[in-house]
C-alpha positions in Angstrom: 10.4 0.6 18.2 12.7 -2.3 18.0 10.2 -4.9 17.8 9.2 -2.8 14.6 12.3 -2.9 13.4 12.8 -6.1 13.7 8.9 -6.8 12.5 10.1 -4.9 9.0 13.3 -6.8 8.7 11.6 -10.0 9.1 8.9 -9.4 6.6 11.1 -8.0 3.8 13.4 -11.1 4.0 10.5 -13.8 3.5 9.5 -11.3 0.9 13.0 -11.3 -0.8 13.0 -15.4 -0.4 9.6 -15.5 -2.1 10.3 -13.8 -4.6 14.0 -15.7 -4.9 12.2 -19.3 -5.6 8.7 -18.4 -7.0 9.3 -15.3 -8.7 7.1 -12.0 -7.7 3.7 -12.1 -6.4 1.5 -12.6 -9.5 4.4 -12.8 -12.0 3.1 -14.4 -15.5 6.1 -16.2 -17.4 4.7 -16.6 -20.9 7.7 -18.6 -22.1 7.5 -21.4 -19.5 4.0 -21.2 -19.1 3.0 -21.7 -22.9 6.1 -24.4 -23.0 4.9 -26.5 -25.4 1.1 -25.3 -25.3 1.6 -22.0 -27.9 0.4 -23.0 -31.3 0.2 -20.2 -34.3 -3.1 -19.1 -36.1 -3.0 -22.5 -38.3 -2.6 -24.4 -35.1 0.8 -25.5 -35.1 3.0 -26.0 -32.2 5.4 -22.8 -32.1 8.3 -22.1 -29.5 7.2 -20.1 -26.8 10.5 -17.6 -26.8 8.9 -15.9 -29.4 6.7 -14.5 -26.2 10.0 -12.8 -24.6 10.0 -9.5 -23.9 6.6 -8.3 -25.1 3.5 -7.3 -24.0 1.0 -10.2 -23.9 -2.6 -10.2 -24.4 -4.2 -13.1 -23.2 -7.6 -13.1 -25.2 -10.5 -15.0 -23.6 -12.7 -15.5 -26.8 -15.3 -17.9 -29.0 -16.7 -17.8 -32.3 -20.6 -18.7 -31.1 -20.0 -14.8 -28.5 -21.4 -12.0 -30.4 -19.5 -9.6 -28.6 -16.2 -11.8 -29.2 -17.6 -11.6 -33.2 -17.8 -7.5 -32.5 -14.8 -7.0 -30.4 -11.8 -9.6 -32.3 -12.1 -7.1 -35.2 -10.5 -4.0 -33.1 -8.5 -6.9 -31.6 -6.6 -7.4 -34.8 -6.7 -3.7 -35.9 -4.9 -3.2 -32.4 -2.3 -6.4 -32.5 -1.5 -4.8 -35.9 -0.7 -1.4 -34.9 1.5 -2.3 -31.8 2.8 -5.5 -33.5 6.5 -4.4 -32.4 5.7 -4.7 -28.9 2.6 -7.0 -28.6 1.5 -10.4 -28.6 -1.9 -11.9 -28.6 -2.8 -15.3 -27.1 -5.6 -16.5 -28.1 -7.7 -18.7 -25.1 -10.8 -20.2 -27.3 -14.3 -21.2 -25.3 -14.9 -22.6 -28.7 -16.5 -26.7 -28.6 -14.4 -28.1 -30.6 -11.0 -27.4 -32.4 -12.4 -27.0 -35.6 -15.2 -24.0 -34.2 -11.6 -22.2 -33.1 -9.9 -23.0 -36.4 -12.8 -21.9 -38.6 -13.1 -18.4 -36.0 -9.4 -17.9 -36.2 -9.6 -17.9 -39.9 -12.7 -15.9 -40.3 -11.6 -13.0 -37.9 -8.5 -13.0 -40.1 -6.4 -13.4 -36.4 -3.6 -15.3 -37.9 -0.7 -12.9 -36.2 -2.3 -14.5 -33.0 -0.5 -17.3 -31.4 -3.2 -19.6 -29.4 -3.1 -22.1 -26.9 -3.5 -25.8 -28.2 -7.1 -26.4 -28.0 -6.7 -30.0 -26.0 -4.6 -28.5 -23.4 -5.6 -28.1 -19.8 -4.0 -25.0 -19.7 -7.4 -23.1 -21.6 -9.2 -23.1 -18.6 -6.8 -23.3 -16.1 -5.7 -19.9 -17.6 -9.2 -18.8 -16.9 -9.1 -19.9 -13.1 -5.8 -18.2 -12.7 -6.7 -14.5 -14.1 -10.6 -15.2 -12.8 -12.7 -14.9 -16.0 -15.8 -14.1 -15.7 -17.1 -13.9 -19.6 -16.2 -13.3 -23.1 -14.5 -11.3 -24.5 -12.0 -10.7 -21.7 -8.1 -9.6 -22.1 -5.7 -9.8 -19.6 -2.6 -7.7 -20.2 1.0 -9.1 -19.1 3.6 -6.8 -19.1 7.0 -7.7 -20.7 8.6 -8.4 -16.9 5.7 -10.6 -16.4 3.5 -8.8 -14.1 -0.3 -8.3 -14.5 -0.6 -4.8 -16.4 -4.5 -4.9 -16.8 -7.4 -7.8 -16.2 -9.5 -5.7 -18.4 -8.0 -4.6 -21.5 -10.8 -5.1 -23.6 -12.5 -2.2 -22.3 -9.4 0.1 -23.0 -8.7 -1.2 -26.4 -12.3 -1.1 -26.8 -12.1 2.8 -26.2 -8.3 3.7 -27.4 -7.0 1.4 -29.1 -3.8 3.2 -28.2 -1.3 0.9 -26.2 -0.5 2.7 -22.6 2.8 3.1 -21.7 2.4 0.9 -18.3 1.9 -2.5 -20.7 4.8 -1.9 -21.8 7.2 -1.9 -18.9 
């Protein structure tokens, strides 16, 4: 029983010293993360505190995807709805920077933010939340933590935003 104990003790203190330098398994800081890689729908740099204390929805997206073309609509409708209390971040697959201009433009997404097109961070975003295809929308909850690797299918289906993103 004491070895237990002591077994329990132990863990929770690496846990607690984790936690205390790298923050909490499979936290998400969108303000230090998009640093100085968040542009806005015209493809500007923007500051990345606008980020704080919302729910983010990292969209995984292209212009040449028919089921991006179907799904960014209801996207939009969605963003525009809950704008109070979400974000969209929009991660383009597109080939060049002008396919992702001309897609953010024509799917009217210009309350998205994006990610700067030349940035290593596109993909490396897609290694981190293991992307399989397009469309694909990872939800990050305002404290950081994952809230949903598939949001597409719920917004898909409600298009109501669930309490749990938010918190």
């Amino acid at each position: 029983m004491k070895n237990l104990l002591i077994i329990a003790i132990g863990g929770y203190l690496l846990f607690k010293i984790f936690t205390m330098f790298f923050g909490s398994p499979g936290s998400f800081d969108p303000v230090a993360e998009f640093k100085s890689e968040l542009c806005d729908s015209r493809i500007q740099k923007v500051d990345s505190s606008k980020l704080k204390g919302k729910t983010i929805l990292l969209y995984f997206s292209a212009k040449w995807c028919p089921p991006c073309q179907q799904f960014t609509p209801i996207l939009v409708k969605f963003q525009q709805k809950h704008r109070d209390k979400v974000e969209v971040v929009f991660i383009s697959s597109d080939k060049n920077k002008s396919e992702m201009s001309a897609y953010i433009k024509s799917k009217r997404m210009d309350a998205f933010y994006c990610v700067d097109f030349n940035s290593p961070l596109r993909g490396a975003l897609g290694k981190q939340f293991k992307v399989k295809g397009i469309p694909s929308v990872v939800v990050i909850s305002p404290k950081g933590e994952v809230a949903s690797m598939n949001g597409r299918d719920h917004i898909y289906r409600s298009r109501e935003l669930p309490e749990e993103w938010t918190q």
